[in-house]
N, C-alpha and C positions, 0 to 999 in steps of 0.2 A: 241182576242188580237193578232194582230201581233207580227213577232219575234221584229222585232225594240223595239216596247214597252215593251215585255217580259223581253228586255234586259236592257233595263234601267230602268224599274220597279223593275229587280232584284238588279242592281247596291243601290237604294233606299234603298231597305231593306239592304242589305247588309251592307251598311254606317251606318243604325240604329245598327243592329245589334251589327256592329264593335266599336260604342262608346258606348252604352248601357249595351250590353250583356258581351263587354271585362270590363268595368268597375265591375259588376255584379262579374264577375269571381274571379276577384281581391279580391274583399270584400270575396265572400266566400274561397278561400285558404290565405286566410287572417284573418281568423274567426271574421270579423266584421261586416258578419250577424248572428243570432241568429233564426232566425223566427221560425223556425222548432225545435229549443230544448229541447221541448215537445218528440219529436221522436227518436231525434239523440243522448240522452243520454242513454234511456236503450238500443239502443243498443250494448254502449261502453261497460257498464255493463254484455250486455250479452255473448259478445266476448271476456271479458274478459282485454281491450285495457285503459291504462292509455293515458285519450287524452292529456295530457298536456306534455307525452313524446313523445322526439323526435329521430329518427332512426339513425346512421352512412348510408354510404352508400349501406354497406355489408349485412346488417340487413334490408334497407328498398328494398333490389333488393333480399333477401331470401324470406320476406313478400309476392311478388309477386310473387316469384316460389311459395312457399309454398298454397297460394290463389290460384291459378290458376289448382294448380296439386288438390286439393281438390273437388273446384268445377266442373273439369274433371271429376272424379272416380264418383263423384255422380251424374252429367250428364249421364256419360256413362251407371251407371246401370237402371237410371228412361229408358232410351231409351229399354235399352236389356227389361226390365220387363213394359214397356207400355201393353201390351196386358192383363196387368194382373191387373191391375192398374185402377183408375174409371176417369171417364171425359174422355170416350171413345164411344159414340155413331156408330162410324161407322163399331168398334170391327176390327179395326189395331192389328193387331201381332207384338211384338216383332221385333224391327229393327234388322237386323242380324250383327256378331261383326263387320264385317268388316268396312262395312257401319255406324255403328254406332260411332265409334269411329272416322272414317274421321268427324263423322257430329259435335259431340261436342267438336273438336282440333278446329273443325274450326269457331264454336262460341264460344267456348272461347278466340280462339286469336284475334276475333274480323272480322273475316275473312267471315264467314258465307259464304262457298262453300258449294250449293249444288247437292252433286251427286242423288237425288233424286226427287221426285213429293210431296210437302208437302200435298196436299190434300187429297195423298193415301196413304201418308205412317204412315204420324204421328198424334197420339191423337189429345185431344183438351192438356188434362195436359201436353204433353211434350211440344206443342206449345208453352201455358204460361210458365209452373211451370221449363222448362229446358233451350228454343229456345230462347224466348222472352226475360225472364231474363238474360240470357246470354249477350242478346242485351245492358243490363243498366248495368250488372258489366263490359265488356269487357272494353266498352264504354269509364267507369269512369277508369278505368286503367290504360290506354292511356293517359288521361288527368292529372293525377297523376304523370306517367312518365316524360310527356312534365312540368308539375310545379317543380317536384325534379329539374329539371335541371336547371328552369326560376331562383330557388332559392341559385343553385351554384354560379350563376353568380351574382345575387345579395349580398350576403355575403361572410365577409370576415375575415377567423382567424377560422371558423365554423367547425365543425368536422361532424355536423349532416345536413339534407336538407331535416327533416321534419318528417311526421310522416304516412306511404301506410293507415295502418286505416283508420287515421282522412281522410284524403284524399279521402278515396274510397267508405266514408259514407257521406261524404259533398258534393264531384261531384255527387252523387245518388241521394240523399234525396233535395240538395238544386238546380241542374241543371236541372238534365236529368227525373227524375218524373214530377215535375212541366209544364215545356213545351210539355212532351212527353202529360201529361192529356189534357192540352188546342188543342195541337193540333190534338189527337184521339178526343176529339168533333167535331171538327169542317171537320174531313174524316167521321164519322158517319152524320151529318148533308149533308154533300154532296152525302151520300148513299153507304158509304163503311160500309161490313158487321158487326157484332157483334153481337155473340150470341152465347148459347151454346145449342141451340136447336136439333141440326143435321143437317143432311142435306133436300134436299126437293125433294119428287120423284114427278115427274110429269108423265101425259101418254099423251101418242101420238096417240091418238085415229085410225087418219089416216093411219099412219103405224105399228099399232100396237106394239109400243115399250114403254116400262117404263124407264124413266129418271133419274136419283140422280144427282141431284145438289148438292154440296157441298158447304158447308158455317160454320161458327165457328169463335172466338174470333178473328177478320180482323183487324178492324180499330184500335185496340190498339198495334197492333203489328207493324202495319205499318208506325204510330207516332216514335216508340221508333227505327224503323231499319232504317229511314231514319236520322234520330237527332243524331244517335249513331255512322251515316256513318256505317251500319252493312251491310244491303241490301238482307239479306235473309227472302223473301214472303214466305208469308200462302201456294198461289197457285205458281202452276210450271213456270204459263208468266207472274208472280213477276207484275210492276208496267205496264203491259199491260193490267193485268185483270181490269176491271170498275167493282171486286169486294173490289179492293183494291183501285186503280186509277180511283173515277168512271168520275172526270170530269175535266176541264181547268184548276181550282180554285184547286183540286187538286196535279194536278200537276205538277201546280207554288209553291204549299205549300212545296212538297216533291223537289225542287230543290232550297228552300228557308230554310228548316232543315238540308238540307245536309252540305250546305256552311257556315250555321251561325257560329258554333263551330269552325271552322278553322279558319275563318276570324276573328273571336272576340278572340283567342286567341293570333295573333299576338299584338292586344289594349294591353291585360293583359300582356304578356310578356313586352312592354315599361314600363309599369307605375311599375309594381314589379322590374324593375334592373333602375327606376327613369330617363329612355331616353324615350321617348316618341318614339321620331324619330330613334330610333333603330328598334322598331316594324310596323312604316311605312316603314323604307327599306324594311325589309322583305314579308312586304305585298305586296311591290310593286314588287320584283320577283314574288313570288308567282299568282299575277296582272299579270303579262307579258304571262309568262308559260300558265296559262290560257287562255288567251285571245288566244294566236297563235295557241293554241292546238285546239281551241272550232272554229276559224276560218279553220284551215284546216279539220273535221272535218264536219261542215256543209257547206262547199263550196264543201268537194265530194258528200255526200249524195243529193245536190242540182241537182249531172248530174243523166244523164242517166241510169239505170243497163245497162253492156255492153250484160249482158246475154239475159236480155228482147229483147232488139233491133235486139242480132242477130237474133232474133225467129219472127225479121220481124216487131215490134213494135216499131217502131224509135219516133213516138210522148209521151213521156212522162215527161209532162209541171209540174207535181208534182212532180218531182225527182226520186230519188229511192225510191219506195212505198214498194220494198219488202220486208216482217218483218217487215212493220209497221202498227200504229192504223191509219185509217185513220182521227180522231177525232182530232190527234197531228198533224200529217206533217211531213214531210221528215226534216226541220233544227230546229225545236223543239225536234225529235226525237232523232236529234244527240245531240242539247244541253242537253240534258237528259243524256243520256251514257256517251259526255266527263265530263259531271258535275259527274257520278257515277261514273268512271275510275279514276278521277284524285283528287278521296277524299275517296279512298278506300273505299266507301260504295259497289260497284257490283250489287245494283239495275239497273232492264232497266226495259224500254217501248216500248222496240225493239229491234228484233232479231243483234245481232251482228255478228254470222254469214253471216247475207243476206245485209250486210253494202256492199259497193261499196269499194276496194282493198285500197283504199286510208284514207277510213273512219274507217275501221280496222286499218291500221295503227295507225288513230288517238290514238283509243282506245288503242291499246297496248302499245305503246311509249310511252305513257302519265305514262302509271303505270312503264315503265323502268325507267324516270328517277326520280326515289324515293319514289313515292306518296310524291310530295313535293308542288304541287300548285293546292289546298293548301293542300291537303292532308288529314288523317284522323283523326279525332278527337285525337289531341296531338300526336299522331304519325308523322301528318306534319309538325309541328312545330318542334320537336326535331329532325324531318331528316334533316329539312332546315337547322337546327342550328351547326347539323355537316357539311354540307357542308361550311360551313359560316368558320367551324374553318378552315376547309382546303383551303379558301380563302383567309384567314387573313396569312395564315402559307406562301400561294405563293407569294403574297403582301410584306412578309415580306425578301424572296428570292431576289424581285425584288429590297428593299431598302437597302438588306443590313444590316436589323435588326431584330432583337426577335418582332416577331409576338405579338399583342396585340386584345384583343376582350372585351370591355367592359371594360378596365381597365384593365384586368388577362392576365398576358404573358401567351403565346400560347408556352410551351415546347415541349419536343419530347414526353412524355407522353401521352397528349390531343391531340397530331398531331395522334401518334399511335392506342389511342381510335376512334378520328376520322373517321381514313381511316380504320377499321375494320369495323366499323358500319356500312358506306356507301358500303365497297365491300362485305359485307354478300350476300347480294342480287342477285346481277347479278352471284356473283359465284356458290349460289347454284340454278341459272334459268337455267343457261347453260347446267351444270353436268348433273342434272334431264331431260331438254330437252333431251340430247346426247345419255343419257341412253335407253331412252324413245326409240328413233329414229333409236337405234343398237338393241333393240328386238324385238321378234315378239310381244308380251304382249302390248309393246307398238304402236305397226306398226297396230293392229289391231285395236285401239280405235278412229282415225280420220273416219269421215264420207266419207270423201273428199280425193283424190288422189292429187301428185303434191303440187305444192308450199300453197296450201288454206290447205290442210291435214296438212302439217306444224306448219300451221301457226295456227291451230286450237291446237297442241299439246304444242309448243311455250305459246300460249295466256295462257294455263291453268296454266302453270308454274310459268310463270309470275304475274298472277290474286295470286293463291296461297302463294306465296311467300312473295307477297307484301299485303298479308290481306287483297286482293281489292273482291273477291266472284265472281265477274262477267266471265261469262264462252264465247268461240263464239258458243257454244252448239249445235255443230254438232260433238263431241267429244262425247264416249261412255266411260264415265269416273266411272261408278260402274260398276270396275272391280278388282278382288286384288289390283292389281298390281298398278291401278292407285289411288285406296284408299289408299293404304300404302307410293307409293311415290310422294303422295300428302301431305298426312300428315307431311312426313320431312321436303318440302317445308314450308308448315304452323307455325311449332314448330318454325325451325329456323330463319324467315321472321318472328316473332314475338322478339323471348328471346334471338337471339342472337345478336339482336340491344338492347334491354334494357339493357342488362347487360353493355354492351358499354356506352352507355347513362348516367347510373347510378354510373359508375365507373365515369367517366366525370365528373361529377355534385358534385360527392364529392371530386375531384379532385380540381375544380374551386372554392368550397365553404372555402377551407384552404387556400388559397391563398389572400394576400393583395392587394388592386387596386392601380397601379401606374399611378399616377398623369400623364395626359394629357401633349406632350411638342409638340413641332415645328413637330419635327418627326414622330409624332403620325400618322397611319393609319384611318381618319376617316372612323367610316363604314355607319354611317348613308349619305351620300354624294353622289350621282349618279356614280362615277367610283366606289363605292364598292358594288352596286347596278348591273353594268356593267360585273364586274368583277364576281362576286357568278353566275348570270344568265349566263354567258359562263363556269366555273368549272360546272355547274351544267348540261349543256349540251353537252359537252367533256366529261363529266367521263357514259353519256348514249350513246353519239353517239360511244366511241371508245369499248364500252365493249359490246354494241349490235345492233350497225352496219351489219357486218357481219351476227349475224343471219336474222335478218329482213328483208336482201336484198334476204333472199333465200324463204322470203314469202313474203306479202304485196308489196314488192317493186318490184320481179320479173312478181309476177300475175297482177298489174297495166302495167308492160311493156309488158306484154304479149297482152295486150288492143293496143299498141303503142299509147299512152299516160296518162300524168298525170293525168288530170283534163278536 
């Protein structure tokens, strides 16, 4: 399949996706499916969870510290004591703290950075019983977040926006199980592994060497990190291996799980606050964002390496081939990476490091300006949605009036929440970059000297931060130093946007809708459409401008020219 077709083959699902799967969503945080209540009632029961109460917003943003710091402590001790532990064939030791605890902040926030080689490091049990699952709670968390907030906006006089339980047992049991099973059949039918057998030694008769291949529960794992936008593989070259990735049909599947959740949740967001066309505005930044990002991106990887050629090799009609499968191609390979950069998943099919200066770019700009298009499983949604306030707030500068969003004045309060939310991010990329770049601890972890060294310390801060996983992995990042201020990155590029969020949402939920007049700011309308897609690209270009020009954009001019 050509890229043409790929592209609009995926355009197809996506539309399915986006009236099907958002309608879908609706109904279940809506409790107006049932199907599963066989399952989903013991285990209200067994946590103890009255589903028919509902949270304030203090109590349902505790539920998710509380949840998350639990299934931390118990992550982190399955990891330290795996070696002792059964569902261990290849007899893994004990991940050590340091490592260990980078590895399950970062699947729990959803982020799944890995400083490590999953094939060498970890069981098969931490794979499932820690990694994996991590993949479908994080997942549903996210999605939970992004509805508390779908629900502020929706009600009105409310004191409550719902209930993190119900929610975190409905998006599991009724979303992310279901498609995650269909679609590990159908990576296992295409010849992606599973199994708990071990691995497989083979001998090399000719050269006299014995082999281990390495194999274990693959194709289920694979279903649920890409659906969950998680992106951390069994093996170390993630969706380049053809034990995860073994063909085409694969991985159109795996950039068709990625986007559906994003996409289908802008549907669900119209139909729960009753505007339709509030959630195709949105979609359609998010629409844009993409499209430019995924154009500059395979229009670099299309040229030359500038490296190859100066080594003498000026003919190269398949673009940058280096770091990649030859199976894929140089702008499948990028559509791959911008589709995993710009929905906070972090899976790749191709080295990111060996992208062409421009195509890195793509990659790491794409996660500056917010993980917003579309972004990760309900994380994008509720980024866009602040930006959206701080839109409405300038809109409302421009007329003269109290800012409006869906009915709900925009005060100084929601303005406040807002612009916290959105500047967490870049403020703690920079810091940590800065930090990074004035010690030795940090000076020693790039592969690479000069502006690409940079910009490899830069990417990781930014991947981190933003719960995106994807590394340019020429970084030497299982080290103290970069385990631990990685992890702040991670913590606060998770919680310290929810709390924001969640403050918001019960903010918006006590508030009454004021009736539409002359004055009124439409947002569903192309200038508000216009308007979000430029805030949303001034508040990435003015806060990381400056650093990106001293990587990506100075190592491209170092080429004398762009493209």
């Amino acid at each position: 399949m050509g890229f043409g077709w790929t592209i609009v083959s995926m355009v197809v699902v996506l539309v399915i996706a986006w009236r099907f799967l958002g309608a879908y969503m609706v109904a279940v945080y809506e409790n107006r499916t049932r199907w599963l209540a066989v399952l989903e009632r013991p285990i209200y029961r067994v946590i103890g969870v009255d589903a028919d109460a509902e949270q304030s917003w203090q109590r349902y943003g505790a539920s998710v510290i509380v949840f998350s710091g639990v299934v931390l402590v118990i992550g982190y001790v399955l990891l330290r004591l795996q070696g002792h532990l059964p569902l261990n064939p290849q007899h893994q030791s004990g991940v050590t703290p340091a490592l260990a605890w980078n590895t399950i902040v970062s699947f729990v926030t959803n982020t799944n950075w890995q400083n490590y080689s999953g094939e060498s490091t970890m069981s098969y049990l931490s794979q499932m019983g820690t990694l994996a699952l991590q993949n479908f709670l994080s997942a549903s968390v996210g999605v939970a977040v992004a509805v508390a907030l779908i629900r502020g906006f929706a009600r009105k006089g409310s004191r409550t926006i719902g209930n993190f339980w119900v929610d975190l047992v409905r998006g599991t049991l009724y979303i992310l199980l279901p498609i995650a099973f269909l679609s590990a059949v159908v990576f296992m039918a295409q010849g992606a592994i599973q199994t708990l057998s071990g691995p497989v030694h083979v001998s090399d008769a000719l050269n006299g060497v014995r082999q281990a291949i390495p194999r274990g529960p693959v194709a289920s794992q694979e279903a649920i990190k890409q659906l969950g936008t998680n992106g951390g593989g069994f093996f170390n070259a993630n969706g380049a291996s053809p034990f995860e990735n073994p063909t085409g049909l694969t991985n159109f599947l795996s950039l068709a799980l990625i986007l559906s959740i994003p996409v289908g949740l802008t549907y669900t967001f119209g139909k729960m606050v009753g505007q339709l066309r509030q959630g195709v505005a949105v979609l359609a930044v998010m629409a844009v964002l993409f499209g430019g990002w995924l154009a500059i991106g395979a229009t670099a990887e299309h040229q030359p390496n500038p490296a190859v050629a100066a080594a003498g090799l000026d003919r190269q009609p398949g673009g940058n081939m280096v770091g990649k499968e030859v199976r894929f191609g140089d702008t499948s390979s990028a559509f791959y990476n911008i589709t995993s950069t710009q929905t906070s998943t972090g899976s790749v099919d191709s080295a990111n490091d060996s992208y062409n200066p421009m195509g890195g770019f793509a990659t790491m700009t794409g996660m500056m300006l917010g993980e917003v298009s579309p972004g990760g499983v309900g994380t994008g949604l509720y980024s866009i949605l602040l930006f959206a306030i701080i839109t409405v707030f300038i809109g409302g500068l421009m007329v003269g009036r109290t800012p409006e969003y869906l009915g709900k004045k925009i005060q100084a309060r929601e303005v406040k929440l807002a612009a916290l939310g959105v500047l967490v991010m870049p403020i703690v990329v920079l810091a940590l970059t800065a930090v990074a770049v004035s010690v030795h601890a940090g000076r020693a972890g790039p592969l690479n000297a000069g502006p690409h060294g940079f910009s490899e310390i830069l990417y990781s801060y930014t991947s981190v931060t933003n719960n995106n996983g994807s590394a340019f992995a020429g970084l030497t990042s299982n080290t103290p130093f970069y385990n631990i201020t990685e992890t702040v990155g991670l913590l606060l590029g998770r919680f310290a946007i929810i709390v924001p969020v969640l403050a918001l949402a019960g903010s918006l939920a006590v508030k009454d809708v004021v009736p539409a007049s002359l004055g009124t700011f439409r947002t569903d309308k192309p200038i508000f459409i216009g308007l979000l897609l430029g805030v949303t690209l001034i508040v990435g270009a003015l806060t990381f401008f400056p650093a990106v020009s001293l990587g990506p954009i100075v190592e491209q001019l170092s080429y004398g020219r762009f493209f």
